[in-house]
C-alpha positions in Angstrom: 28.7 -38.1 26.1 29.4 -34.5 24.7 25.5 -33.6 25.4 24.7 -31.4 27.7 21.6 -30.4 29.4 20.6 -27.8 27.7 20.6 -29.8 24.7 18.6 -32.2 26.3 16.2 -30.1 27.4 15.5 -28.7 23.5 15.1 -32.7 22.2 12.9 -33.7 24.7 11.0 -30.3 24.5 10.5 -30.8 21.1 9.3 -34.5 21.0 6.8 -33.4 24.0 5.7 -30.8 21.3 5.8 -33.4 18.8 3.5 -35.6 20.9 1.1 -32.9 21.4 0.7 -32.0 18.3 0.1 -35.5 16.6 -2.4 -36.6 19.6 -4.3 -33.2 20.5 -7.8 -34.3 19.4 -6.9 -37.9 21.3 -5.8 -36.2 24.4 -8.8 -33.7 24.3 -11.7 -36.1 24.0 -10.1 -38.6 26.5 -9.7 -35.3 29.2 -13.3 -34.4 28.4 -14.4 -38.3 28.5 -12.7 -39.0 31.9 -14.3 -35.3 33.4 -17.7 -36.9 31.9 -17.1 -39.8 34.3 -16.0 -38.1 37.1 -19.0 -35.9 37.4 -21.3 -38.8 37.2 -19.9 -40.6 39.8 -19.8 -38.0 42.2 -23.2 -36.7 41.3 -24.4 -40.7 41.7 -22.7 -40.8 44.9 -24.5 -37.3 46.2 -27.9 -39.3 44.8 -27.4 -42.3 47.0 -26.3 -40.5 50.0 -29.8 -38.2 49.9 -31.6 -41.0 50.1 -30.2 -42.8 53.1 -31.8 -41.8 56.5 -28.9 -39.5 58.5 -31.6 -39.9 61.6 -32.4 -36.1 61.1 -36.2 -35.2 62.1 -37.8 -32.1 61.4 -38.9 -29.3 64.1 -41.7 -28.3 62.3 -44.1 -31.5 62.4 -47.0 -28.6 62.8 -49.6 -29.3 59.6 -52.8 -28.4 60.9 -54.8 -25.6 59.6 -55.7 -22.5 61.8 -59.6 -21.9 62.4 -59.9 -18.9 59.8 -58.2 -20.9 56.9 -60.8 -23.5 57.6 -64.0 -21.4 57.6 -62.5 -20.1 54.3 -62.7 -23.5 52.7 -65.7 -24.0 54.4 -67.1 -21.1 52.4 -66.1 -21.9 49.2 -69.1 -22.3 46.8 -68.7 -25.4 43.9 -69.0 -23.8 40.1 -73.2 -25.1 40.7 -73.9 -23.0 43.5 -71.9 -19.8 42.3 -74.8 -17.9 41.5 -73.5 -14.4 42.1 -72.9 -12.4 39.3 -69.7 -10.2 39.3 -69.6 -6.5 39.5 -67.8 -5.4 37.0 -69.3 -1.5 36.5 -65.4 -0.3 37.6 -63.7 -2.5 35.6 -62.1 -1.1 31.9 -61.8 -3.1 28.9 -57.6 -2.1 27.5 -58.9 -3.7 24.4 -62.0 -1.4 23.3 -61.1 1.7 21.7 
């Protein structure tokens, strides 16, 4: 055995080139295929876990309205009763020259 390891080193560099070379488009779309599948499982595994009840419960359980808010509504007119007309003596039209 009259090889040494720097001549090893150059063949099996240059069969590992060799590889590359012939099975790039191969290598690629089985990378990008395999990444594809990674990121749906994890993202499927982030969708189940959402849904499963952790036992957390909110602090702010508060949804009533405050007394103004509901005079407001109380005040609102449907489109039948709005009889008021609009003042519109301060308003500009951009459009008319």
């Amino acid at each position: 055995m009259n090889l040494d390891i720097s001549t090893l080193i150059r063949k099996g560099k240059k069969q590992f080139l060799r590889f590359i070379r012939r099975f790039h488009v191969i290598l690629f779309v089985v990378s990008v295929a395999s990444a594809l599948a990674v990121v749906i499982i994890i993202l499927n595994a982030a969708v189940i876990r959402s849904g499963e009840d952790d036992g957390y419960t909110s602090s702010s359980a508060n949804t009533a309205f405050d007394q103004a808010t509901i005079n407001r509504i109380k005040n609102l007119k449907t489109r039948d009763q709005a009889d008021d007309q609009l003042d519109l003596s301060g308003r500009s039209n951009p459009f008319v020259e």
